[in-house]
TIPA-486005 format. One record per residue (C-alpha): residue in one letter; x, y, z; residue number from 1. Coordinates in Angstrom, 3 decimals. Layout:
! residues N
{resn A&xx X&yy Y&zz Z&resi NUM}
...
//
This chain:
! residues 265
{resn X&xx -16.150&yy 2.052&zz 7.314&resi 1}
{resn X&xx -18.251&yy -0.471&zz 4.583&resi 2}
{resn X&xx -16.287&yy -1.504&zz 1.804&resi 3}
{resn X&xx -16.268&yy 0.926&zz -1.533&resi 4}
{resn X&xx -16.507&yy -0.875&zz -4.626&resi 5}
{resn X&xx -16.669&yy 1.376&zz -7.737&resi 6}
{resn X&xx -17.436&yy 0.147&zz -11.472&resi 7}
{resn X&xx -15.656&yy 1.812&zz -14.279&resi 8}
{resn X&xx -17.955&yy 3.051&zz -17.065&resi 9}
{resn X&xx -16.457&yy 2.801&zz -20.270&resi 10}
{resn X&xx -14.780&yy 5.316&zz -22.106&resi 11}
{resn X&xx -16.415&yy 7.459&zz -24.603&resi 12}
{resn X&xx -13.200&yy 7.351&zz -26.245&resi 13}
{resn X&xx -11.445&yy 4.010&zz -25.819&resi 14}
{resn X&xx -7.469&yy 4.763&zz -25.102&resi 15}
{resn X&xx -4.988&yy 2.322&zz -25.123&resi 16}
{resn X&xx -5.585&yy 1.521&zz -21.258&resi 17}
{resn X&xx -9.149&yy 0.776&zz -19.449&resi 18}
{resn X&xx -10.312&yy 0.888&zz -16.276&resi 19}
{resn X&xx -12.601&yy -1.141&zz -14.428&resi 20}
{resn X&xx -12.313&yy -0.867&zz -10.661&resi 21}
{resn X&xx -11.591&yy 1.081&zz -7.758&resi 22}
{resn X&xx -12.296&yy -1.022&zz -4.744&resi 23}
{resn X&xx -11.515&yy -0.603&zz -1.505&resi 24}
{resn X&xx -11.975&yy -3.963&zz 0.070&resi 25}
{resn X&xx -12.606&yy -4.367&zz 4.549&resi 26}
{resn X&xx -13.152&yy -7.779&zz 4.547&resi 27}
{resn X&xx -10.611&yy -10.596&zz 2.793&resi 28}
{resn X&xx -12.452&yy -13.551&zz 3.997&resi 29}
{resn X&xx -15.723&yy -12.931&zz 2.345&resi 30}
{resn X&xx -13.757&yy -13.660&zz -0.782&resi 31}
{resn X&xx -12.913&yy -16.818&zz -2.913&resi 32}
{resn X&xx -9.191&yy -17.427&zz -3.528&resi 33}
{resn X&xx -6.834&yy -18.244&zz -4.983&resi 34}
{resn X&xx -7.457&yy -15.371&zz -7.135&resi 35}
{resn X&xx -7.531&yy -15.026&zz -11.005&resi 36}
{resn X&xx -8.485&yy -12.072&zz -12.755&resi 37}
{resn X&xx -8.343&yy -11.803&zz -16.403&resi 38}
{resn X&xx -7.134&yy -7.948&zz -16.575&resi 39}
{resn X&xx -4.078&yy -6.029&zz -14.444&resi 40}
{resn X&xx -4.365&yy -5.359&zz -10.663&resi 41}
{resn X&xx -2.483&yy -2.929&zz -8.579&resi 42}
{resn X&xx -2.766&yy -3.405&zz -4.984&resi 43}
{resn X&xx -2.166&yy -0.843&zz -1.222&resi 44}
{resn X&xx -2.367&yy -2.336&zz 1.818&resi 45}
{resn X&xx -4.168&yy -0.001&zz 4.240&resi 46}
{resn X&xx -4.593&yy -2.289&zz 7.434&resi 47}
{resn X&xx -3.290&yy -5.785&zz 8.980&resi 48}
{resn X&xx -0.621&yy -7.583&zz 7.998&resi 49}
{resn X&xx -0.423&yy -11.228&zz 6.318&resi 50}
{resn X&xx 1.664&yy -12.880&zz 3.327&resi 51}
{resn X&xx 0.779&yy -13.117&zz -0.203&resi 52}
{resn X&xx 1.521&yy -16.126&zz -2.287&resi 53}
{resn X&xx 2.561&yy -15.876&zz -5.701&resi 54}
{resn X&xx 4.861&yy -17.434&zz -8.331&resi 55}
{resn X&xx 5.695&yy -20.420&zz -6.208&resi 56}
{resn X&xx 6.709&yy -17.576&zz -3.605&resi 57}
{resn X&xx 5.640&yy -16.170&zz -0.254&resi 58}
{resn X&xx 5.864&yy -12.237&zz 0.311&resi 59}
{resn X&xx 5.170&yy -10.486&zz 3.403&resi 60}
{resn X&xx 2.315&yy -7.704&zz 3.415&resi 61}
{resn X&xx 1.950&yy -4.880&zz 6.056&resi 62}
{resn X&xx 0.144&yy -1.509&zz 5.866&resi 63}
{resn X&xx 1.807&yy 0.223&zz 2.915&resi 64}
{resn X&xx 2.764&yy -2.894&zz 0.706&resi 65}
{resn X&xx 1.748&yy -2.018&zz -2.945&resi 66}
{resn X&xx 2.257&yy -5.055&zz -5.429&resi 67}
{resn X&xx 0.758&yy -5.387&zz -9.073&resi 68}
{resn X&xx -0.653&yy -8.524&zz -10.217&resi 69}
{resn X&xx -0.761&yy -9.675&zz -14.751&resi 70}
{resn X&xx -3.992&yy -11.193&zz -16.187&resi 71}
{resn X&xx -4.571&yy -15.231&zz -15.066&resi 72}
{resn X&xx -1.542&yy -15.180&zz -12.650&resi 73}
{resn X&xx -2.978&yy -16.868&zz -9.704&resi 74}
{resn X&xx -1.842&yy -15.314&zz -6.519&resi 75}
{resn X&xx -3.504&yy -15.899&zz -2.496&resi 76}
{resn X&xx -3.654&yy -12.889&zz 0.159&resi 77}
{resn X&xx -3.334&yy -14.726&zz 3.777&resi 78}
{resn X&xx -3.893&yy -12.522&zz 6.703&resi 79}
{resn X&xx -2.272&yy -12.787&zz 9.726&resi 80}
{resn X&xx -4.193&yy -9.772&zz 11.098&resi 81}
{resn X&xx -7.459&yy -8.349&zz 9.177&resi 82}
{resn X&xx -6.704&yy -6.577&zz 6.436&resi 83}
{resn X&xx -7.784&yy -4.439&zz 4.188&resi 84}
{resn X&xx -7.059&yy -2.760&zz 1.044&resi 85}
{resn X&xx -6.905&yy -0.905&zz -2.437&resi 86}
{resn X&xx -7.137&yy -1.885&zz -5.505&resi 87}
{resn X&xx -7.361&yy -0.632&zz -9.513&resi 88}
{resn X&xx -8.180&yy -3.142&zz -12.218&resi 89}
{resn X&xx -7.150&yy -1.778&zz -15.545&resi 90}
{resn X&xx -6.245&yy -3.418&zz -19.352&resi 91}
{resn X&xx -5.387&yy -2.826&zz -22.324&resi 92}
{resn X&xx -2.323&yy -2.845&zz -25.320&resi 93}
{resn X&xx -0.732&yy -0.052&zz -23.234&resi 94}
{resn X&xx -0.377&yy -1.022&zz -20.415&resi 95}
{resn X&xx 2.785&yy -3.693&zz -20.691&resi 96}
{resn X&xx 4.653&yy -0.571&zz -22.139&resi 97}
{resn X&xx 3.270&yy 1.700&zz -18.914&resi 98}
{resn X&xx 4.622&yy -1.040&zz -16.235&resi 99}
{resn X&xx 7.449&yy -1.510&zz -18.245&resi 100}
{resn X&xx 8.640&yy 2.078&zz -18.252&resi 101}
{resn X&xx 8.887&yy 1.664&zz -14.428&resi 102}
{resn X&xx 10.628&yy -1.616&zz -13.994&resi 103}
{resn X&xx 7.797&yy -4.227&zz -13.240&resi 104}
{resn X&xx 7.288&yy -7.317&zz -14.187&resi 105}
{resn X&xx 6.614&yy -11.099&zz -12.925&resi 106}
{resn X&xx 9.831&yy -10.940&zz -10.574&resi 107}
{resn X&xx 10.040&yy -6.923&zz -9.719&resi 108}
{resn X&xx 6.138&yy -6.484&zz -8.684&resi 109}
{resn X&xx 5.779&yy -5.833&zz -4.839&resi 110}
{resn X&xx 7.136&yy -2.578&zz -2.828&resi 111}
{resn X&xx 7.293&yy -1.286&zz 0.750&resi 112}
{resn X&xx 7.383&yy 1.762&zz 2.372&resi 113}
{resn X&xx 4.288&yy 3.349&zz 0.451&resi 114}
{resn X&xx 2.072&yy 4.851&zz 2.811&resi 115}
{resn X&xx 2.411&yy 8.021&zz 1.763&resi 116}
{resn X&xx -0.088&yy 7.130&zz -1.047&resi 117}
{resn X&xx -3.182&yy 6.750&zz 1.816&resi 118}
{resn X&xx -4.772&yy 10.319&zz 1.409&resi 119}
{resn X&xx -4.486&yy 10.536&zz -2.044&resi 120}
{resn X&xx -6.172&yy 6.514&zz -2.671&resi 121}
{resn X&xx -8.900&yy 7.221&zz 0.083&resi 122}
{resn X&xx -9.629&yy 11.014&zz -1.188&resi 123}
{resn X&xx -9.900&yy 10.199&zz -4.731&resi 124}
{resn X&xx -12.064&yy 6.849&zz -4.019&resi 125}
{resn X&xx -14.565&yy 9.017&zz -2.251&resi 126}
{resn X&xx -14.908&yy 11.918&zz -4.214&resi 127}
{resn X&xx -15.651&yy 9.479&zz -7.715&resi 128}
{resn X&xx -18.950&yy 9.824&zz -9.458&resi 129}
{resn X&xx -19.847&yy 8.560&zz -12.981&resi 130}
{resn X&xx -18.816&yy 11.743&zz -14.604&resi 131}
{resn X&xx -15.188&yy 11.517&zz -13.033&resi 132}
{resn X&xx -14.213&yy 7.556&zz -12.110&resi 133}
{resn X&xx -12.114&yy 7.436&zz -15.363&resi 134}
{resn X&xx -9.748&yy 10.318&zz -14.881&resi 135}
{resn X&xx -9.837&yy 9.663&zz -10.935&resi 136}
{resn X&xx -8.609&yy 6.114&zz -11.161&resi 137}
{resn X&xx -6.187&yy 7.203&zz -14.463&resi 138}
{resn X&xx -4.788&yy 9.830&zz -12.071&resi 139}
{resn X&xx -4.234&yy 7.919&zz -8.947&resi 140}
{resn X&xx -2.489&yy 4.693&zz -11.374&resi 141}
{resn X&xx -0.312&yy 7.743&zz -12.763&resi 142}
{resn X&xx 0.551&yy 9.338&zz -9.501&resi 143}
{resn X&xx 1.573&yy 6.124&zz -7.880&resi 144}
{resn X&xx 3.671&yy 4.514&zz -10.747&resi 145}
{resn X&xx 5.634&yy 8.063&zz -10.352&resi 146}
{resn X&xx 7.121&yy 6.593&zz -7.434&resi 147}
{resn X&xx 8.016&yy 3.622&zz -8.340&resi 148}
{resn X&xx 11.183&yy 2.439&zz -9.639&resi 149}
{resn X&xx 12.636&yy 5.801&zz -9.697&resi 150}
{resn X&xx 15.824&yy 7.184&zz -8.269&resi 151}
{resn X&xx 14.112&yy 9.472&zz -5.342&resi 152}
{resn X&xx 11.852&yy 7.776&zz -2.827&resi 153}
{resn X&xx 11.924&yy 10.411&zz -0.430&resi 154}
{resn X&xx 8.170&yy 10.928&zz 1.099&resi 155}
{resn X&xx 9.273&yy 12.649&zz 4.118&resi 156}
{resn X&xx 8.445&yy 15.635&zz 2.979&resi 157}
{resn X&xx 4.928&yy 14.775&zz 2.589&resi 158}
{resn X&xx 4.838&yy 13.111&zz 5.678&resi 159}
{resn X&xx 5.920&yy 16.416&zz 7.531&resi 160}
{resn X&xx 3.655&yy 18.085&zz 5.943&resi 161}
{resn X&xx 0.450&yy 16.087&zz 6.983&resi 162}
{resn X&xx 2.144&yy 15.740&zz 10.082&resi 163}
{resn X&xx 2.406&yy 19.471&zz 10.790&resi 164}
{resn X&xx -1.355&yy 19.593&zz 9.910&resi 165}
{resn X&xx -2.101&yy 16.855&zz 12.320&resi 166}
{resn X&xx -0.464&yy 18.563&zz 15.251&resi 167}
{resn X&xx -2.209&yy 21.487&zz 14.404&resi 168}
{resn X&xx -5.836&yy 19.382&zz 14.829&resi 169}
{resn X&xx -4.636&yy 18.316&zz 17.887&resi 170}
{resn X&xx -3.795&yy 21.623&zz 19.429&resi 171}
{resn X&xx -7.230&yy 22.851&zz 18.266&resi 172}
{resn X&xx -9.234&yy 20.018&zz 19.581&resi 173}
{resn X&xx -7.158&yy 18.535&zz 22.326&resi 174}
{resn X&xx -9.952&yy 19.838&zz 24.755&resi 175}
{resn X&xx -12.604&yy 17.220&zz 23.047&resi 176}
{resn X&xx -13.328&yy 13.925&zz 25.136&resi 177}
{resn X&xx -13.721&yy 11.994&zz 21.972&resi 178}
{resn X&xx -10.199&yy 12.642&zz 20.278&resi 179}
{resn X&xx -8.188&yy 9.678&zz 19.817&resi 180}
{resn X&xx -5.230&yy 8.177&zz 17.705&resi 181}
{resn X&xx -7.400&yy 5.970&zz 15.424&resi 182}
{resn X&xx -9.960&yy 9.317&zz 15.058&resi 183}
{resn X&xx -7.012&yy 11.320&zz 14.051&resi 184}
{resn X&xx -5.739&yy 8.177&zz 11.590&resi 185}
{resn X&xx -9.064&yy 7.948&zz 9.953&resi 186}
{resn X&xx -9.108&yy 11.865&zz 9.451&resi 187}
{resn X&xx -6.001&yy 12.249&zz 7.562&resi 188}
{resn X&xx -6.223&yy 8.513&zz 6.261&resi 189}
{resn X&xx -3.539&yy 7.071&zz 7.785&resi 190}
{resn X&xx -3.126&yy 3.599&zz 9.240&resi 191}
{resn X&xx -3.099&yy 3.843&zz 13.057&resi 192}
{resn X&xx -0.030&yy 1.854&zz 13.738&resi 193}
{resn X&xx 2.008&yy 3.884&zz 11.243&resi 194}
{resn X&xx 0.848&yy 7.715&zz 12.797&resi 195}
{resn X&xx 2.016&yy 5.994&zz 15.661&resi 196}
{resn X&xx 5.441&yy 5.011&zz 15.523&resi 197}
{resn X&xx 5.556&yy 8.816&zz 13.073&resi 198}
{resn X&xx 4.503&yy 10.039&zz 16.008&resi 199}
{resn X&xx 7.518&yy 8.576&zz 18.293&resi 200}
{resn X&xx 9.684&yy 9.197&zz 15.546&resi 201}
{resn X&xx 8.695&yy 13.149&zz 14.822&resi 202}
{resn X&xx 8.281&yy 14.096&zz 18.258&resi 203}
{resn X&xx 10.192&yy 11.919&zz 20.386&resi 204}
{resn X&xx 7.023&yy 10.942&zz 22.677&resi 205}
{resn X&xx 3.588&yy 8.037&zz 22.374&resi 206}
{resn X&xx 0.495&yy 10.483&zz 21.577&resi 207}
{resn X&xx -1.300&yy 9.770&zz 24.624&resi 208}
{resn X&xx 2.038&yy 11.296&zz 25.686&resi 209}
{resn X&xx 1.819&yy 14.441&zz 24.039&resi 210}
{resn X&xx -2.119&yy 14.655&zz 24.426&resi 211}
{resn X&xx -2.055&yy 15.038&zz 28.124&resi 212}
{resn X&xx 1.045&yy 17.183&zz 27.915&resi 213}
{resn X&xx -1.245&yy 19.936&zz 26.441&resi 214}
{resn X&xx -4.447&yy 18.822&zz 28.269&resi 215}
{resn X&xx -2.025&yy 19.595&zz 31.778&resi 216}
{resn X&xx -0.732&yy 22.534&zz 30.086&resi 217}
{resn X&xx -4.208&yy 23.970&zz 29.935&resi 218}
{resn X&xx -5.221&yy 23.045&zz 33.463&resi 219}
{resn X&xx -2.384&yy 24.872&zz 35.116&resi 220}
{resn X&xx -3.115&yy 27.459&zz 32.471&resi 221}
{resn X&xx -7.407&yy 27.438&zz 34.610&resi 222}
{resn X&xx -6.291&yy 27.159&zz 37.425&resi 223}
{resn X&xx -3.610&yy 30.139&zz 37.384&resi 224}
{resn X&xx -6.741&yy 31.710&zz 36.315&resi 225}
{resn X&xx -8.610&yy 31.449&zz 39.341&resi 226}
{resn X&xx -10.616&yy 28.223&zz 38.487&resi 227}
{resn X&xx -11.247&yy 26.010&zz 41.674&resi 228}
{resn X&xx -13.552&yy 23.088&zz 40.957&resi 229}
{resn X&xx -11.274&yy 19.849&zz 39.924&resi 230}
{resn X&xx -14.195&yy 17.993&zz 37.812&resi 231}
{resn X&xx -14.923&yy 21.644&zz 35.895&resi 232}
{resn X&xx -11.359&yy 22.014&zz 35.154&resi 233}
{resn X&xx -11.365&yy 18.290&zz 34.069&resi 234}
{resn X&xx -14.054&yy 18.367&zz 31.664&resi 235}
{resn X&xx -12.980&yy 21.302&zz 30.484&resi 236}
{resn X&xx -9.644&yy 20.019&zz 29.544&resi 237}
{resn X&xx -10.882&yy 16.357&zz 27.577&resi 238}
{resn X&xx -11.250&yy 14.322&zz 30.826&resi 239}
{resn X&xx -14.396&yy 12.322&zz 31.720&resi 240}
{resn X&xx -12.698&yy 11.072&zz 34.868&resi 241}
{resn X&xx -11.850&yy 13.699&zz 37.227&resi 242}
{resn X&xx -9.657&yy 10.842&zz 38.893&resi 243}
{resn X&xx -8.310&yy 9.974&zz 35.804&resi 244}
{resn X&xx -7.483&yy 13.687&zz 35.125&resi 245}
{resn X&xx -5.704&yy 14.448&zz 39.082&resi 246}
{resn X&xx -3.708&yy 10.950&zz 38.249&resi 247}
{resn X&xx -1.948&yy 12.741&zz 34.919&resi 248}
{resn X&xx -1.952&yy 16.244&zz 36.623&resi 249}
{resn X&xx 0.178&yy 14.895&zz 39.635&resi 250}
{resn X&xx 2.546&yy 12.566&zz 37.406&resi 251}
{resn X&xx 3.398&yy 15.363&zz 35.174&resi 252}
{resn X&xx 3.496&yy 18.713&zz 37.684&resi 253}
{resn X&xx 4.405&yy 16.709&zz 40.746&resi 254}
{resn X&xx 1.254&yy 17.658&zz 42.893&resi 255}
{resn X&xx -2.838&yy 16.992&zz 43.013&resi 256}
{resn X&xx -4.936&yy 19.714&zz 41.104&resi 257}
{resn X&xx -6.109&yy 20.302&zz 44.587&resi 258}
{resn X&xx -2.708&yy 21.160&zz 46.463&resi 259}
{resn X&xx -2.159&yy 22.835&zz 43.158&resi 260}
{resn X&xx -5.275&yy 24.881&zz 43.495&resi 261}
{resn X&xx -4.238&yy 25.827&zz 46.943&resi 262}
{resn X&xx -0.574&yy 26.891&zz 45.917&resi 263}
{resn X&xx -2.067&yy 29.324&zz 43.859&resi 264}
{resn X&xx -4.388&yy 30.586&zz 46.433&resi 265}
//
């Protein structure tokens, strides 16, 4: 994916908060640090990991890090792997009320544990046009500020609910050659190292796991059907490699596809 760098247009109507960016940002080296912006900048980690430096201090970043940055306070993103991110610049006089209604400030400014905000960041940065940027980027500031600071951090009901509708895709399209973790990550925009330790976590098995469990599943399912032909009934399941395909057959029923064939008769 290229980088997405949206520009703010003013408000026809100035409030007491303005925005100015919605960025999503692939590649950190390209850029000159340390960094100083003149207005406020909210930050999501989407990929990599590194440290940021700030206030004569070092904080670790990793795929769901969110941390807000004031006006002129230098601060330098190192990566340790590539990252990439989100960001929102915004100003104005009401803003040090807004980020003080939810606890943040130069020494309470970086959380963990937010990836649940992926779809909603990468869904509303795609869908923004002129006509819409301002109440976009208001809404997705708004929406993530809900959970910060507050009592109840508990995402895991939205994480069971994307995950329910990712084992769905997979059950519908487990046949196609071309499905893959990060394919399935990018669709419902989450970071491919988190879907897969949710994956181990939810269902007890790696994805590749549970991929060939219902690939198998459906070429016992042919074959008790009366199909013969080992590279058909291959293809047919998401294999390119027949070989590949008789490998996982035998490891998880015990037997070839082709004693298997003959069993049934």
């Amino acid at each position: 994916m290229e980088d997405i760098c949206n520009f703010i247009p003013p408000k026809p109507n100035q409030g007491s908060i303005s925005y100015f960016h919605f960025v999503y940002e692939t590649h950190l080296r390209k850029l000159k640090q340390p960094f100083l912006h003149a207005d406020y900048y909210v930050y999501l980690i989407y990929k990599g990991s590194g440290h940021l430096k700030i206030n004569g201090k070092e904080c670790a970043l990793s795929p769901g890090t969110l941390f807000f940055t004031e006006p002129y306070q230098a601060h330098e993103i190192i990566e340790d792997e590539p990252l990439s991110y989100l960001y929102i610049s915004f100003n104005g006089s009401g803003v040090s009320s807004l980020l003080s209604a939810s606890e943040i400030d130069t020494s309470n400014f970086l959380y963990q544990d937010f990836s649940h905000l992926f779809s909603f960041w990468m869904t509303s940065i795609r869908r923004i046009n002129f006509a819409n940027a301002n109440t976009l980027t208001e809404s997705v500031l708004m929406y993530t500020l809900s959970y910060v600071n507050t009592e109840e951090k508990d995402t895991s009901t939205d994480d069971s609910d994307r995950f329910e509708r990712i084992l769905d895709y997979i059950s519908s399209h487990f046949t196609a050659p071309g499905i893959t973790l990060r394919k399935v990550a990018d669709i419902f925009f989450y970071n491919e190292k988190y879907l897969s330790a949710l994956f181990v976590k939810k269902t007890g098995i790696k994805f590749t796991d549970h991929l060939n469990q219902l690939r198998i599943q459906h070429a016992v399912t042919l074959i008790k059907n009366h199909s013969k032909i080992v590279s058909e009934i291959a293809e047919k399941c998401g294999y390119n490699d027949p070989f590949y395909f008789s490998k996982i057959f035998k490891k998880q029923i015990g037997v070839t596809p082709t004693a298997f064939i003959k069993e049934q008769g």
